[in-house]
TIVEXMI-166572 format. One record per residue (C-alpha): x, y, z; residue number from 1. Coordinates in Angstrom, 3 decimals, always signed. Example, Ala and Ser with C-alpha at 12.3 -4.5 7.8 and 13.67 -1.06 7.14 Angstrom:
<rs>
+----------+----------+----------+------+
|        x |        y |        z | resi |
+----------+----------+----------+------+
|  +12.300 |   -4.500 |   +7.800 |    1 |
|  +13.670 |   -1.060 |   +7.140 |    2 |
+----------+----------+----------+------+
</rs>
This chain:
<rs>
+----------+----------+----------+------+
|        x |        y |        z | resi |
+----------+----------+----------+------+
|  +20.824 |  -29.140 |  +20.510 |    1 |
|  +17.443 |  -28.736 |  +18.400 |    2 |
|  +17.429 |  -28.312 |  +14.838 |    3 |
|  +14.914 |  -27.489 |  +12.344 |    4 |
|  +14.149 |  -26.614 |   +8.637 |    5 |
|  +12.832 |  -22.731 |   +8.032 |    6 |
|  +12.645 |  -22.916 |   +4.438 |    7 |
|  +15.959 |  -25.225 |   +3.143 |    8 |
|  +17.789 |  -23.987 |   +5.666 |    9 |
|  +18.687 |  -26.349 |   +8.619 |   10 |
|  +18.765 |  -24.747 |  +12.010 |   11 |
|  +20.217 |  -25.515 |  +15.410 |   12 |
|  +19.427 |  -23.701 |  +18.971 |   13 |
|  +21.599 |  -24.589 |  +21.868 |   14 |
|  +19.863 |  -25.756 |  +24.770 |   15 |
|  +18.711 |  -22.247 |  +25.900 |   16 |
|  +17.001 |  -21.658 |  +22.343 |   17 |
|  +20.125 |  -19.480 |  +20.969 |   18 |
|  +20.901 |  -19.784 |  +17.244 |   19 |
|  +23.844 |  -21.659 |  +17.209 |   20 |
|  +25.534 |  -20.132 |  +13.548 |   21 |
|  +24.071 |  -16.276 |  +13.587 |   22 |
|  +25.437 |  -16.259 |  +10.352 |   23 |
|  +22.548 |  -18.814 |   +9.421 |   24 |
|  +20.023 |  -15.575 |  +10.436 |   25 |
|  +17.363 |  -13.532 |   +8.567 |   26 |
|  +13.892 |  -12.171 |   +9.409 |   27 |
|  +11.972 |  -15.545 |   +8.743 |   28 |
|  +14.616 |  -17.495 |  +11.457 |   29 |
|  +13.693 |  -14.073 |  +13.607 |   30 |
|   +9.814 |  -14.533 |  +13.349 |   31 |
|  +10.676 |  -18.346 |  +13.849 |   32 |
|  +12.292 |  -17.654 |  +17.044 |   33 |
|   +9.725 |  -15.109 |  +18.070 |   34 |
|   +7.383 |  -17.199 |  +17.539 |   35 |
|   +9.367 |  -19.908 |  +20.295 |   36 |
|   +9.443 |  -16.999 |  +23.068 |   37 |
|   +5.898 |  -16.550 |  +22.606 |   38 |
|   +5.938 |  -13.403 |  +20.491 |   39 |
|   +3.167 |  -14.144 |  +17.798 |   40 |
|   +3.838 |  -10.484 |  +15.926 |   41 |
|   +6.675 |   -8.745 |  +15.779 |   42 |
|   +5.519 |   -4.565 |  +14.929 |   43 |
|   +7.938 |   -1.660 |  +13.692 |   44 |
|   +9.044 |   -1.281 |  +17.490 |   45 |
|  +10.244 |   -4.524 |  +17.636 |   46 |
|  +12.015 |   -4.808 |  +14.132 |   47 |
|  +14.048 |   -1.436 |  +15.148 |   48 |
|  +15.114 |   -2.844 |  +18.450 |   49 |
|  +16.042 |   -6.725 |  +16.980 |   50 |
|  +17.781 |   -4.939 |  +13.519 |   51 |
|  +19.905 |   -2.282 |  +16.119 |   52 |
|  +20.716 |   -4.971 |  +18.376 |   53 |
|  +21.484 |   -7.277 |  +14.868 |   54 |
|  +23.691 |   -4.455 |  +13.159 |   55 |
|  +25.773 |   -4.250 |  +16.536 |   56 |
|  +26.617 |   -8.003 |  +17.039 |   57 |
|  +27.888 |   -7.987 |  +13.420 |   58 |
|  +30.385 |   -5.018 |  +13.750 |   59 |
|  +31.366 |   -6.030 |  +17.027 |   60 |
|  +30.836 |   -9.644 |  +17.719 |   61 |
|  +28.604 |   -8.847 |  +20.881 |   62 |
|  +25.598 |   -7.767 |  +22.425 |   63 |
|  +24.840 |   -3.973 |  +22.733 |   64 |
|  +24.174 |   -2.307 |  +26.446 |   65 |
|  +20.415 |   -1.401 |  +26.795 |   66 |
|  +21.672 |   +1.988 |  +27.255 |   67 |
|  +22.750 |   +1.733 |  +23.241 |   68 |
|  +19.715 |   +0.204 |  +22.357 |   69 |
|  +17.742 |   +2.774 |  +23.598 |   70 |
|  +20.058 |   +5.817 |  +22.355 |   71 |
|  +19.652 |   +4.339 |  +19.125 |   72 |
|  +16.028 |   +3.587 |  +18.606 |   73 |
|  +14.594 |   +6.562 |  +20.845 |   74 |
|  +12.788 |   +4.006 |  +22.825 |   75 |
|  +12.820 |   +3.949 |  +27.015 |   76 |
|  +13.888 |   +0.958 |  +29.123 |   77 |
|   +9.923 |   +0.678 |  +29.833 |   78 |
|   +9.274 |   +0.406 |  +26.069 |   79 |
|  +12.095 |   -2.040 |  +25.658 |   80 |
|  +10.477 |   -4.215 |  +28.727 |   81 |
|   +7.021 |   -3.766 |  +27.509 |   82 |
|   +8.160 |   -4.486 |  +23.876 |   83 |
|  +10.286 |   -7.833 |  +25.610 |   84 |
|   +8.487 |   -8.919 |  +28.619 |   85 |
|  +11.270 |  -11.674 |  +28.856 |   86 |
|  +14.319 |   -9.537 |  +28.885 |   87 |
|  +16.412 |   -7.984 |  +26.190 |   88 |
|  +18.493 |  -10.937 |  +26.661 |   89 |
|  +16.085 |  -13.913 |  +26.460 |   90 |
|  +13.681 |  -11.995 |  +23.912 |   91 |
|  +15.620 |  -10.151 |  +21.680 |   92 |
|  +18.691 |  -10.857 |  +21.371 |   93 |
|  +17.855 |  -14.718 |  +21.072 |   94 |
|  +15.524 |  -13.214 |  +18.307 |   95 |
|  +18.034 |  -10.789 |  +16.569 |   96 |
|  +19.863 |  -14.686 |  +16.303 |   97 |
|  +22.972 |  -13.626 |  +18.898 |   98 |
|  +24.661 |  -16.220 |  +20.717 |   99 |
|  +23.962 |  -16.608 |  +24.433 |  100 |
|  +25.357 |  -12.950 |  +25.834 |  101 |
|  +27.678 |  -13.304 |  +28.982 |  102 |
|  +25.810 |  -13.049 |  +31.871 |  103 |
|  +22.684 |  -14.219 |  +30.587 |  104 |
|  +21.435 |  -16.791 |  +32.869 |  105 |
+----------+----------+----------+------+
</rs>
């Protein structure tokens, strides 16, 4: 596990760079995390997909289908690839602070 200070806050990523406590989350541990995948700026497209996927995980404790995602920001599966070349999975919901999701590999 890796842990680090944003601000006073001390966080920890599992091995696979997941936050460990989501609770622990808000938009500086997101850009920190961006930042980790590669993602230097995060734009308007991105913030929409990471706060619908965020907003999900807390009423339900899990990660949203990309079919959700995309009713609920307007944006196409392309967009969502283009927007997270590394997978909605590895890019944003690892920056939205979700646990690992099942299945991710």
């Amino acid at each position: 596990m890796e842990a680090f200070f944003i601000g006073d806050t001390a966080v920890e990523f599992s091995g696979d760079g997941f936050l460990v406590r989501p609770e622990l989350w808000n938009e500086d541990v997101a850009q920190c995390i961006a930042q980790r995948v590669g993602m230097q700026v995060l734009g308007e497209k991105h913030w929409a997909v990471i706060h619908c996927i965020r907003e999900h995980w807390e009423k339900h404790r899990t990660a949203p289908l990309i079919r959700n995602v995309c009713l609920n920001t307007g944006l196409h599966l392309d967009q969502l690839q283009t927007l997270f070349p590394v997978g909605l999975a590895k890019g944003a919901c690892k920056i939205a602070g979700l646990p690992k999701p099942d299945g991710c590999v």
